[in-house]
C-alpha positions in Angstrom: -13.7 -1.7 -12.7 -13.9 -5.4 -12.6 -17.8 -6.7 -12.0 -17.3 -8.4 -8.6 -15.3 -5.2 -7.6 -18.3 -2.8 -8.6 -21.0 -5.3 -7.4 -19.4 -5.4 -3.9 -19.5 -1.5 -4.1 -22.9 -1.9 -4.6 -23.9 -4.1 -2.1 -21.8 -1.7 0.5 -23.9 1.4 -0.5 -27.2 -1.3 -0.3 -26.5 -1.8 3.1 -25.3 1.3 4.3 -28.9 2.9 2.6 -30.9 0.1 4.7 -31.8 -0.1 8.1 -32.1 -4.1 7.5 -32.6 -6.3 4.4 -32.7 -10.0 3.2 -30.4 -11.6 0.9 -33.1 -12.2 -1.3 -34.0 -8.4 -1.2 -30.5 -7.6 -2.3 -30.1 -10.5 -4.7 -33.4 -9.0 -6.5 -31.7 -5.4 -6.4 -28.4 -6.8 -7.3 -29.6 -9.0 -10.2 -27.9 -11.6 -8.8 -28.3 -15.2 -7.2 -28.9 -15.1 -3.3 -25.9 -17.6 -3.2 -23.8 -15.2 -5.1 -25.0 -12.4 -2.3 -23.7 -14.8 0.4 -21.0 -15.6 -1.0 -20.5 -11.9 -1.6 -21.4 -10.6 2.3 -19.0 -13.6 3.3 -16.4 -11.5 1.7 -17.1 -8.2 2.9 -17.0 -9.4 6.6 -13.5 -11.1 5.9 -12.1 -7.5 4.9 -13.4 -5.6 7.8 -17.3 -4.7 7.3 -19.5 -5.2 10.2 -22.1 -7.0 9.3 -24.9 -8.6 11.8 -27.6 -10.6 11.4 -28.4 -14.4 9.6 -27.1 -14.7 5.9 -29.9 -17.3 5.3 -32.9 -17.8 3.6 -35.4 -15.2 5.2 -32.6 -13.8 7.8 -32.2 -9.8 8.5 -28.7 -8.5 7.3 -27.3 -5.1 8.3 -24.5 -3.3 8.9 -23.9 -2.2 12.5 -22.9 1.7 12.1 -20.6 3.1 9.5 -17.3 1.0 10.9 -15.0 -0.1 8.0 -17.3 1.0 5.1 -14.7 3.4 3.5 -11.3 1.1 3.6 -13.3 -2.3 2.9 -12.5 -2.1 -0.4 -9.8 -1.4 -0.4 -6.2 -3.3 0.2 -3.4 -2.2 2.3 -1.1 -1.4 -1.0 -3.6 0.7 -2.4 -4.2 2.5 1.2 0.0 2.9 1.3 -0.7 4.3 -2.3 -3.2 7.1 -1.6 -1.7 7.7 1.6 1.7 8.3 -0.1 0.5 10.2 -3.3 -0.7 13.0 -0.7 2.0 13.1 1.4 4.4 13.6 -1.6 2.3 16.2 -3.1 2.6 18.1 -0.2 6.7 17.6 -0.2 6.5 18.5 -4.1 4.9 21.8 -2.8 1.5 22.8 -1.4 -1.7 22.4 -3.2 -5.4 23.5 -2.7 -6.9 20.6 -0.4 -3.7 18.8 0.1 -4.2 18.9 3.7 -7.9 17.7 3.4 -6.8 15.1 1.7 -4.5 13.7 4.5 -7.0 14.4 6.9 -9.5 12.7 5.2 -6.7 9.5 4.7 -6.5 9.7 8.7 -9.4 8.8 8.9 -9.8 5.9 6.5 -6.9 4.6 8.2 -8.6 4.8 11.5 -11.6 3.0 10.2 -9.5 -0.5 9.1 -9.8 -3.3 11.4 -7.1 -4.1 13.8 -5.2 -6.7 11.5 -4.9 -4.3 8.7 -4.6 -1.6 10.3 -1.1 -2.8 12.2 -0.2 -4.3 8.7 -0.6 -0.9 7.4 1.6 0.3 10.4 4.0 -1.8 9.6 4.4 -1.0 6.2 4.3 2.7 6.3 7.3 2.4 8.9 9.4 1.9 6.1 8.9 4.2 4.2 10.3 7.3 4.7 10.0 11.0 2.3 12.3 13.8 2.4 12.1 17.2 0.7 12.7 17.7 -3.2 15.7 16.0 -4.9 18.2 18.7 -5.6 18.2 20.4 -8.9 21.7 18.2 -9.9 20.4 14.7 -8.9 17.4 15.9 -10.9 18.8 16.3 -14.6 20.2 12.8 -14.3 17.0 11.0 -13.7 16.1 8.3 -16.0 12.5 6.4 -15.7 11.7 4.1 -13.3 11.5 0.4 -14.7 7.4 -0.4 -14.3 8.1 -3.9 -13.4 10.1 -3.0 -10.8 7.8 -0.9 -8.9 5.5 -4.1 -9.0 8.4 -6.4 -8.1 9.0 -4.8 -5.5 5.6 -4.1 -3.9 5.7 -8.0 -4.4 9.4 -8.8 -2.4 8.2 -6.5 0.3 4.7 -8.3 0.6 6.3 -11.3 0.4 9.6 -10.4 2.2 11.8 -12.1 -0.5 15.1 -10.8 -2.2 14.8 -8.9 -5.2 17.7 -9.7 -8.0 19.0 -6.7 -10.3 21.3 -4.9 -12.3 22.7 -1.8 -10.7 24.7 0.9 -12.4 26.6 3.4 -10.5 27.1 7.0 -10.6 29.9 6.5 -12.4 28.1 3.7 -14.6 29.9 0.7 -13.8 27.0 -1.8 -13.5 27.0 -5.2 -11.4 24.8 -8.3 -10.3 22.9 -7.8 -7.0 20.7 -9.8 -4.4 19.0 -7.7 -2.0 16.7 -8.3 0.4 14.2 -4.7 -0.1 14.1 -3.5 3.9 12.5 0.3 2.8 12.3 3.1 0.6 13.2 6.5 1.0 11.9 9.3 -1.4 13.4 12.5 -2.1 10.7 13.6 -5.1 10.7 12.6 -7.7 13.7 10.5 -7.0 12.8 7.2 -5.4 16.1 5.1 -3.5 15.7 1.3 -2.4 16.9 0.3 0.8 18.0 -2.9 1.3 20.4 -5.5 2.7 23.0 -6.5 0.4 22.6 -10.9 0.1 25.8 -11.5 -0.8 27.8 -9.1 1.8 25.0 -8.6 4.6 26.0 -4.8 4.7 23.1 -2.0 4.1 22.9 -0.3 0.7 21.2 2.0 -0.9 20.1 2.1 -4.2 19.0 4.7 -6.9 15.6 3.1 -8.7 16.2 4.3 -11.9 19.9 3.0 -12.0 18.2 -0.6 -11.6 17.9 -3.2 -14.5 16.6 -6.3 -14.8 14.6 -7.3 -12.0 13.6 -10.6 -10.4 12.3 -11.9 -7.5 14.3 -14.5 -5.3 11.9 -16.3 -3.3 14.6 -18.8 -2.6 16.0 -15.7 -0.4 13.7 -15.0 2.3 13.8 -12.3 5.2 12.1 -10.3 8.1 11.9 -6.3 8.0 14.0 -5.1 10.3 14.0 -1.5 11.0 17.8 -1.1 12.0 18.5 -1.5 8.1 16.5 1.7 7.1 17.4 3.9 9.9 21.8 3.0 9.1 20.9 4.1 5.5 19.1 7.2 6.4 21.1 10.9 5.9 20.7 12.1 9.0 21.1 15.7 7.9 17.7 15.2 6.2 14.3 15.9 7.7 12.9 12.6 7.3 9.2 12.3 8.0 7.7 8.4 8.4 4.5 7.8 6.0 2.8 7.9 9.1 -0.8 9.2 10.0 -0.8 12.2 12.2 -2.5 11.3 15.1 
């Protein structure tokens, strides 16, 4: 874990432990400046963590209940990442504390503050996971590219075009622009779905028939939800990566 990353962890668990502290009490405990702990608490309020009280010289610092301590650290893509590792466990089949585990995500989720939490919303609005792949479509699966899972993440953060090489079923490959709209999952098969650039038609696309990845940044666009749902089956039980409420 990255030093600032397991400092800040520290400093979370300082507070939480505390009724009130100092900077300079938790620059002492953190062998660390006192600027670096500003610097440091500056941060954690940024992502969410309520902290009260005067980050100077002298002033009382604490952390008003236990709001936001779980999901500060972390970022909306690796929320989208826990949240969807469980859910597709439970699609794969059902395993011991599978349901504790999405219970237990419920909850981090209801502890983000309002920003991310709707950012999170959005994003999990377009994803959608469907049961197991067939036993067919699963003998023909070939590896995922790594850098296009992170490509991607990054075009949907972003909302720019990804560029590729896409190879049919019947392997005739060809040059696409497509702006990345959602992603439906029927385990372990994983299908892009997007807006084709060049024809502004809806298509979907099989990950591991893609090649060649880029971004187009020149090729810019807003998610828009009536892309995913034409690309759906709608003989399959769909379920949104969506929180039960």
């Amino acid at each position: 874990m990255p030093v600032r990353a397991a400092r800040l962890l520290d400093l979370a668990d300082r507070l939480r432990a505390s009724a009130e502290t100092t900077v300079d009490e938790l620059a002492v405990g953190l062998g660390v400046s006192a600027r670096t702990v500003r610097r440091d608490l500056a941060l954690l309020r940024d992502r969410g963590m309520p902290i009260t009280g005067q980050a100077g010289p002298g002033g009382g610092i604490r952390l008003e209940g236990a709001r936001g301590v779980v999901a500060v650290h972390l970022g909306v893509p690796e929320i989208v990442a826990l949240w969807l590792g469980a859910r597709l466990a439970r699609a794969v089949a059902e395993v011991p504390w599978g349901r504790r585990a999405e219970d237990a995500l419920t909850r981090l989720l209801a502890s983000l503050p309002s920003p991310r939490a709707r950012e999170l919303r959005d994003l999990c609005g377009r994803v959608f996971v469907g049961p197991r792949a067939s036993e067919r479509v699963r003998e023909g699966l070939a590896p995922v590219a790594p850098e296009l899972l992170r490509l991607f993440e990054e075009a949907v953060r972003r909302g720019v075009a990804l560029g590729f090489r896409y190879r049919d079923r019947n392997g005739r490959a060809t040059a696409r622009q497509v702006e990345p709209h959602g992603l439906s999952i029927m385990a372990p098969v994983w299908y892009l779905l997007g807006r084709d650039v060049d024809t502004g038609l809806p298509r979907i696309f099989r990950m591991d028939r893609i090649s060649g990845p880029a971004l187009r940044p020149a090729l810019t666009f807003r998610p828009d939800s009536r892309v995913v749902e034409a690309l759906l089956p709608p003989d399959v039980p769909w379920e949104p990566l969506r929180a039960r409420r």
